[in-house]
N, C-alpha and C positions, 0 to 999 in steps of 0.2 A: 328754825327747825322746831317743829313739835317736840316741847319736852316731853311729855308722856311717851313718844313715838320709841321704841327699839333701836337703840344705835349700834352699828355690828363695827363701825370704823373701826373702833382699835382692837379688834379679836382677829379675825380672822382676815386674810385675803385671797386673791383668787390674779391668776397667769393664763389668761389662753394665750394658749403656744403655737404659733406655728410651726409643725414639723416635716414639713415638705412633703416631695410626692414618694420618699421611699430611701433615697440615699440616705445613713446618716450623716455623712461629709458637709450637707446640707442644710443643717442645723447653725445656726447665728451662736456665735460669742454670749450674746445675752440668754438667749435660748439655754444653753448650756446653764450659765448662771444662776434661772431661777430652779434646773432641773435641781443642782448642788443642794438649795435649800428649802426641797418641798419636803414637807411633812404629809401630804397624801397626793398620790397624781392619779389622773382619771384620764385617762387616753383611749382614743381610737383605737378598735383593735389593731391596724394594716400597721401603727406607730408604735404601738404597745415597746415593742421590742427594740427599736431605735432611738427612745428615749430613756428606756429604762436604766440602759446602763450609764446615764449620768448622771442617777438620782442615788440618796443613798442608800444603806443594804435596808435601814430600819423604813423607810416608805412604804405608806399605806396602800395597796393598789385595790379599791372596794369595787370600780368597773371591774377587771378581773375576775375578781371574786363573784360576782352577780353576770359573769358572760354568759352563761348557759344557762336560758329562758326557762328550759324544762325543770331547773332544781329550786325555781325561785315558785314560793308558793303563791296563787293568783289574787291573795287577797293582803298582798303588800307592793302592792302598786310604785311605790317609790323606788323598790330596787330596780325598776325598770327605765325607771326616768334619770337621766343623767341629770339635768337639772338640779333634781333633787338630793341628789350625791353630792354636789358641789357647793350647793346651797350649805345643808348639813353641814358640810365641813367647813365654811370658813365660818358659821354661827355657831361652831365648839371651838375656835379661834389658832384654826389651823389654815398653813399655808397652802396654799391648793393650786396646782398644776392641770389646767384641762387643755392634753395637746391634741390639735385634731390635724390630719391629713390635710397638705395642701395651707395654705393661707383662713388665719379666721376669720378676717375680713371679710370673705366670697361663703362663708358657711352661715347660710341664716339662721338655723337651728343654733349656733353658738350667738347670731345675736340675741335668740332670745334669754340665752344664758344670762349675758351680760344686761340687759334689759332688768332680768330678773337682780341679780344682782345692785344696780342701780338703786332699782324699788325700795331694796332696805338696807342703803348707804353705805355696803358693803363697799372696801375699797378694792380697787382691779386695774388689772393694765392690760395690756395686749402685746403679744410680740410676734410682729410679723414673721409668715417663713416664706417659702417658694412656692407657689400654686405649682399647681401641678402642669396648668394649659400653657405654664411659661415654660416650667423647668422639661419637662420628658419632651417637648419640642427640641430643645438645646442638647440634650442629653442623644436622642436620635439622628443628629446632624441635618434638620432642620428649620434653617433661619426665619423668622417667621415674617420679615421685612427685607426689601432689598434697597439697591441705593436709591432706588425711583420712592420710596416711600409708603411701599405697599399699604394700604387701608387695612382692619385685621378686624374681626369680629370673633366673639368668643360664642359658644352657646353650649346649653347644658341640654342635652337630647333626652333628658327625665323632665323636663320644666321646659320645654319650649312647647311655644303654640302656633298656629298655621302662619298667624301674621311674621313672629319670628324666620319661621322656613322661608317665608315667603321676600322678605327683606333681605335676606341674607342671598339667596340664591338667585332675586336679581341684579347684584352688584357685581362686581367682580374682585371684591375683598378676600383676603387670603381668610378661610373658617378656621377656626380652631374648635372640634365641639369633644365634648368630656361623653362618652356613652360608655357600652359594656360590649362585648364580643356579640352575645349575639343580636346587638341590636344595631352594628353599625351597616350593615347591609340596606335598613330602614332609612338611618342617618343618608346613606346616600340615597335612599330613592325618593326623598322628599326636597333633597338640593337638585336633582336634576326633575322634578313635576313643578319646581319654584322657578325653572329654568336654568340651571346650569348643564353643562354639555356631557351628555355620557363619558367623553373623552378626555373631563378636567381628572389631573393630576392631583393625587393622593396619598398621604401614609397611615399608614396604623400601626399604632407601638402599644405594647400592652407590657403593662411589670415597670413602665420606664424610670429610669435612673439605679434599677436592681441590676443584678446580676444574673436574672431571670428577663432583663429585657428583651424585647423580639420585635420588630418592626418590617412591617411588609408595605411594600411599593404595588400600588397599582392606580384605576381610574376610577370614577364613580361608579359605569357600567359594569368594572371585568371585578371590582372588591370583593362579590360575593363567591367568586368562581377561585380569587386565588385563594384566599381561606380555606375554601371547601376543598384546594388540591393540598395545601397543607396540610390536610388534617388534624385544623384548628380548633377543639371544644371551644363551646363556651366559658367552662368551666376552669379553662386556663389565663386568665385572667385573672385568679385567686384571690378576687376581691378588691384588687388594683384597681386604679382607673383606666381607662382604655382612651386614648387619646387620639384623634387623626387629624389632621392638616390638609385641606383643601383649599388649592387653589393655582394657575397657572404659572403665577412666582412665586411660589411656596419650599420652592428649592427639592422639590420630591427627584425631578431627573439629577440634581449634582449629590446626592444622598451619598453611591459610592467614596466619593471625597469628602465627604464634611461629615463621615459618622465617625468620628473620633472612638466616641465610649462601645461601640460593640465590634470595636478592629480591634481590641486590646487584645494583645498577643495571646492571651490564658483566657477570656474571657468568659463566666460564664460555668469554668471548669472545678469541679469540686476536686479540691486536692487535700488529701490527708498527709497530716504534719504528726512523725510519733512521739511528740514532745507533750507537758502540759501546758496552758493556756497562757501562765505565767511567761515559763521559760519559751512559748515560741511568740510571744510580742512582738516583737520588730520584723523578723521574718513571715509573721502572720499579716502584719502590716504591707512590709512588700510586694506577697502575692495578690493582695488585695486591689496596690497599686498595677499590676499587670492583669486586673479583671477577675479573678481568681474567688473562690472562696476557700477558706481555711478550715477544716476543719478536725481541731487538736482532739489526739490517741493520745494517753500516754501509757509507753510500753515499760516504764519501771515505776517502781514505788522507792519512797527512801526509807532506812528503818535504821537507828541508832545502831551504833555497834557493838559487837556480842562483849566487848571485855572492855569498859570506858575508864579502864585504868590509864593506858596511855595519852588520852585524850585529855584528862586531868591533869597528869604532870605536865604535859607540854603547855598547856595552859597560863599555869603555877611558871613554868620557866619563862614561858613571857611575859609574863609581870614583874618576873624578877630580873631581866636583863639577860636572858641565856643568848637570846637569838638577834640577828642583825636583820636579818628579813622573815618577812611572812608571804607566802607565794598561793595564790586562789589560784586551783582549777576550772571553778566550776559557781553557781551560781549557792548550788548545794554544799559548798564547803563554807560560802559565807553565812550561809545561816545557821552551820551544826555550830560555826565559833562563835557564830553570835548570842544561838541558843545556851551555849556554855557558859558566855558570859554572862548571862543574864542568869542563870542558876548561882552565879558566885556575888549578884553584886555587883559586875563592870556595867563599864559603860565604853565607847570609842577612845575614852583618855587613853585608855590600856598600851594605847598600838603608840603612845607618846615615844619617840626615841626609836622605833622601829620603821625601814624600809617595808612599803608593800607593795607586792604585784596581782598585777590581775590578768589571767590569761585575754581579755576577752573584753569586749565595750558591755557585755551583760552584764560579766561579773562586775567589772568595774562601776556599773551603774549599784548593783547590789552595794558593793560598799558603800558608795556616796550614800545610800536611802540609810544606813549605818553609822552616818558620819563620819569616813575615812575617805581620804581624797588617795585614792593609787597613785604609788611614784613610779611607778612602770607598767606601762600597757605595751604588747606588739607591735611597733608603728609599720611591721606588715602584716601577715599571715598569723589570725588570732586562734594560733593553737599552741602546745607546747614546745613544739619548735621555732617557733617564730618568739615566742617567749626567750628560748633561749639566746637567739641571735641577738638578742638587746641585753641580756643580763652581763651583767660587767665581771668580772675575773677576779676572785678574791685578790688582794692586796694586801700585806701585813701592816702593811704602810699607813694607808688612808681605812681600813678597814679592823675596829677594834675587836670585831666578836667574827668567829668565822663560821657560824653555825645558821641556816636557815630551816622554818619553819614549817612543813610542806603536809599540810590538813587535807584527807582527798579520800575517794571512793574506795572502799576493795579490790573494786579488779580497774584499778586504775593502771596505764602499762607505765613502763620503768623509762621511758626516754627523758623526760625532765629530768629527774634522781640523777640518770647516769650523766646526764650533762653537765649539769650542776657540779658532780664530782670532781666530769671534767676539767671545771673553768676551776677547781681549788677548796669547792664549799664543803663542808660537811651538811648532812641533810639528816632530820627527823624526819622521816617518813614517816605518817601518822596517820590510822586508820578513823577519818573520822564522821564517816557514815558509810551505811552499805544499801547494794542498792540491790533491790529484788523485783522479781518479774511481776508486774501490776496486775490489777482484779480483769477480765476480761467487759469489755465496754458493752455496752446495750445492746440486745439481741438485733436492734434495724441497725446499729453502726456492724456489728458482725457481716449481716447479710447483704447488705451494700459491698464490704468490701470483698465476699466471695463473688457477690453475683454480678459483679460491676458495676458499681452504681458510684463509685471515683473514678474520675480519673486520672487521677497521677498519685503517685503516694513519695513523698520524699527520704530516702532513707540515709540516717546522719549516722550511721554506724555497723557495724556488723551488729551488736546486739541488738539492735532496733531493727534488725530483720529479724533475728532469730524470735525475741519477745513477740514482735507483730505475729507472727505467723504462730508461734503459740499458745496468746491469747485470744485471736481473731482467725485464724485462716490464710491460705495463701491468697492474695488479691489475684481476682480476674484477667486472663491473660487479655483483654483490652486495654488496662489500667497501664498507664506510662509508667514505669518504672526509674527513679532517678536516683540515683548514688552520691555521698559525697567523696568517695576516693575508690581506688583497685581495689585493697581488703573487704569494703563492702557490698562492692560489686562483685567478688568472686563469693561472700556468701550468700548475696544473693541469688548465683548462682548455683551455687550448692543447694538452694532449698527450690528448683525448677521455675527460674523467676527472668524473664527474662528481660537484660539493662537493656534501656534506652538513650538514658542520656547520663551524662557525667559527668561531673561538678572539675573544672580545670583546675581546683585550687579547693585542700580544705577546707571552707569556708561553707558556710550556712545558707550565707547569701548572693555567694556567688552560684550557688547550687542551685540556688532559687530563679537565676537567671540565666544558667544554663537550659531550665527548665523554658522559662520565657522563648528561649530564641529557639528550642527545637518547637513553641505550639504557633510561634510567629511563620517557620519555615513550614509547618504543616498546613495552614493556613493557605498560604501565598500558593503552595502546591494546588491546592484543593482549587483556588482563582483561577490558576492559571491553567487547569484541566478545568475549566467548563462544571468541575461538581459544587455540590452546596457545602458551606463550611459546617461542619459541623462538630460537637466534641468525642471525643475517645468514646466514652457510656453509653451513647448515645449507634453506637453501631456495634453495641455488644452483641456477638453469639450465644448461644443458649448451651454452649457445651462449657464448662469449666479449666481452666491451666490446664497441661498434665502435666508432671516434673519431665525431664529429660535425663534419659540415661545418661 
C-alpha cells in the first residue's frame, strides 16, 4: 500500500442491504443486525420505511433529508448523488447502511458504490436480500419452475435491447421481466414481434409482497385490454416494481390455487385498532398475519392522579410488608408503579416477598421488561374474571398477610375488588392513573374514518366507542364494525353503528379472529357469486351512517 495514500479502513464502513421487494418479514437476521448498529442509513425511498424501524431513534437519515430535488440548491451537486452521501460518511468514520430495493447484487448503480468504495480502502460488505423477480413471483402464486425444469430468463424492460427481446421470445423459457404499468403493454408486444404467441400465458402483480399487492391474469395479446377494463393507472404502481411472468408453465392458469398471500382472509384491508402502537403489538401483529393493515388510534390519554397521596402510602406499605399480593390490570398500571418507584429510589427488589398477578400476557410481558416475573397469569380468559378463576382463597393457614394490592385506572369496574373480597382478601383499591379522552388524531386519519376510507375498526370497549366517535366521528356505514363483548356492542349501538361481528370471548385476539373469519366468509361469498373480491372501502357510498332511531 502506498503510504502517502489515505486509509479510510479503520474509520468508517459501509452495509449495502438488501431489502427486498417490499415485505418487511423479508429482511435477513443479518440485515436486521447491521440495521441495530448504523450510525447513518441511506435507503431507497420504496425501503425507507421498512428498514427504518430497525435502526436506532438517533440515526442519521441524510437521503431523506436531501429527497426533495427542488429544496436542494443546484450548485451542491453532492446531495444529489448517493455515492457521495455514503462515501462522506464512512470517511468521518461512520457506520453506514445503504439499503436498496430488491438485491444489491442485481443494482449496478450500487456497484458503483462499492467500486467507489473499494478505490479508497474503505471497508464494506454486502448483504444479500430477495430480488424482487424471485420474491413478488412467490408472493403471487407463481412458481417460476416446474418439475420438467422449466428454462427461466429474467429481463429488465428499461435496459433490454432488441437482441435480448429477440432471444428471449424465441425460446420457450418461462420471462420474468421487472417494467412499470405503463409500459408492460410494450413488454408484451415486443415478446410476441420476437415470436411468442399472442395466446402465451401471463401475470402482472404490481405492489408485490405489500398489502397493496394486485395481480392480474391474462395473455400477451388480451394484457392491454384487461388493465384498460380495470381501470388500472399507471400511477398505481407507486413506484414499486411491476413484475410479470410469461410463459406456458409459468403456473398463471393454477394462480387460483397457489396465490396464498392475496386469499388472506383481511387482506389488504385497513383496520383501525383504538389503542396506542405500544399497547396493540401483538394484535397489530396478528392482523398483519391475516393480510390486514393496522392502523393504531388511541382513544385515551393516561394522566397522573388528581390526589397521589394514596398512591404513596400504598407504595410505602409495600416496601414495608403490608400486602401479600400485587394484582396489574393493565399495561398502564405497571408503569404508573414503576414510575413510582423510580421517583423513590426502587428498583424490582421491592416486589421481593410479594405474590404478583398480571391480568394479561401484555401485562405480564410489561412486568418481565421491569424485572418481575408474574406468579399468576389467566391460564384462560385474559380479563378480570378469568383472573379471578385462578386466584386462590385466602387461607389464614398458609397465607401470612391478607391484604392485596390493586393499582388501576379510575373508572376501572368493581368485578376483581368484589371477587377478591369474595375469595376472603382484603383489597386497596388504589387509584393509580386516570385516563382521559385523547387529543383528536390528524385531520386524513379523521376523514378516512368518516368517509370510509377503513374498513373495519375494532372496538375493545365501550369507551373506545364512545372516545372514537368523540375525537374522530362516527365511521362510515361501509366500515365492518367489530365488538369485543354485548356491552360494547350495545354502545355501539347506541351511538348509530351498526355490529357486524363479535368477539365469542373477551379477548383481543380472539376478536381479531372473529374479525378474520367474517372477511374469509365474505370473500368465499363474493367467489362463489361470480363477483370480484373486493374490500369493505372500496364500495363505499357517498352518503354518510345516519344514527337509528
Amino acid at each position: 500500500m502506498n503510504p502517502t495514500a489515505p486509509n479510510h479502513s479503520a474509520s468508517g464502513q459501509v452495509t449495502f442491504l438488501g431489502a427486498g421487494p417490499g415485505d418487511p418479514g423479508l429482511l435477513t437476521l443479518r440485515a436486521v443486525e447491521a440495521l441495530a448498529s448504523a450510525d447513518v442509513l441511506i435507503a431507497d425511498p420504496q425501503v425507507l420505511d421498512v428498514v427504518r424501524v430497525h435502526a436506532r431513534a438517533q440515526v442519521d437519515t441524510p437521503l431523506q433529508a436531501s429527497a426533495d430535488a427542488a429544496s436542494i440548491p443546484a450548485d451542491v451537486p453532492a446531495l444529489r448523488d448517493t455515492a457521495n452521501l455514503v462515501m462522506a460518511a464512512a470517511r468521518a468514520g461512520k457506520r453506514v447502511v445503504r439499503a436498496v430495493t430488491g438485491d444489491p447484487g442485481l443494482d449496478g448503480y450500487v456497484a458503483e458504490e462499492m467500486l467507489a468504495c473499494a478505490a479508497e480502502g474503505i471497508v464494506f460488505e454486502v448483504v444479500p436480500g430477495i430480488a424482487a423477480a424471485v420474491g413478488v413471483p412467490a408472493y403471487a402464486g407463481v412458481p417460476l419452475r416446474d418439475a420438467h425444469g422449466t428454462d427461466v430468463r429474467f429481463i429488465d424492460a428499461r435496459t433490454a435491447d432488441e437482441r435480448c427481446w429477440t432471444e428471449v421470445g424465441a425460446s420457450d423459457a418461462t420471462a420474468v421481466v421487472s417494467t412499470s404499468l405503463d409500459s408492460v403493454a410494450a413488454a408484451a408486444g415486443e415478446l410476441v414481434s420476437a415470436g411468442r404467441k399472442p395466446d402465451t400465458p401471463l401475470t402482472v402483480t404490481v405492489a408485490g409482497t405489500t398489502t397493496r399487492q394486485r395481480t392480474w391474469t391474462a395473455t400477451l395479446g388480451s394484457i392491454a385490454q384487461v388493465l384498460k377494463a380495470a381501470k388500472v393507472l399507471p400511477s398505481a404502481d407507486g413506484g414499486q416494481p411491476v413484475i410479470a411472468v410469461v410463459g406456458e408453465r409459468s403456473a398463471a392458469a393454477q394462480r387460483d390455487r397457489l396465490s396464498w398471500f392475496e386469499s388472506k382472509p383481511l387482506f389488504g384491508w385497513r383496520v383501525l385498532v383504538p389503542r396506542t402502537k405500544e399497547q396493540a403489538a401483538s394484535l397489530s401483529d396478528q392482523l398483519v398475519s391475516y393480510g390486514a393493515v393496522s392502523h393504531e388510534v388511541p382513544t385515551i390519554a393516561v394522566e397522573p392522579p388528581r390526589t397521589p397521596q394514596q398512591m404513596e402510602r400504598a407504595v410505602k406499605g409495600l416496601v414495608t410488608g403490608r400486602y401479600e399480593w400485587i394484582a396489574f390490570t393493565s399495561v398502564n398500571a405497571v408503569k404508573a408503579v414503576r414510575e413510582k418507584f423510580e421517583e423513590y429510589g426502587l428498583d424490582a427488589r421491592a416486589f421481593a416477598g410479594i405474590k404478583v398477578a398480571a391480568v394479561g400476557e401484555q401485562t405480564a410481558k410489561a412486568l418481565v421488561a421491569f424485572g418481575v416475573k408474574p406468579d399468576l397469569v389467566p391460564s384462560g380468559e385474559q380479563s378480570a374474571a378469568g383472573l379471578l378463576e385462578d386466584w386462590p382463597p385466602y387461607d389464614p393457614v398458609f397465607d401470612p398477610i391478607d391484604r392485596v394490592f390493586l393499582p388501576r385506572a379510575d373508572i376501572a369496574t368493581e368485578t376483581l375488588v368484589a371477587g377478591l373480597i369474595e375469595l376472603g382478601w382484603e383489597v386497596d383499591d388504589v387509584t393509580a392513573y386516570r385516563t382521559v379522552r385523547a387529543s383528536p388524531p390528524p385531520a386524513e386519519t379523521r376523514e378516512a374514518i368518516k368517509g370510509g376510507g377503513f374498513d373495519a375498526v375494532l372496538f375493545t370497549s365501550s369507551s373506545t366507542v364512545r372516545n372514537l366517535v368523540g375525537i374522530a366521528g362516527k365511521p362510515h356505514n361501509v366500515t365492518v364494525i367489530a365488538c369485543i363483548g354485548p356491552a360494547t356492542a350495545k354502545t355501539a349501538e347506541e351511538h348509530g353503528l351498526r355490529v357486524d361481528v363479535m368477539s365469542p370471548e373477551p379477548s383481543v385476539h380472539k376478536l381479531a379472529e372473529a374479525l378474520a373469519d367474517f372477511g374469509a366468509a365474505r370473500r368465499d361469498a363474493a367467489i362463489e357469486a361470480g363477483d370480484p373480491v373486493t374490500r369493505p372501502s372500496e364500495r363505499r357510498p357517498g352518503s354518510r351512517r345516519r344514527a337509528r332511531s
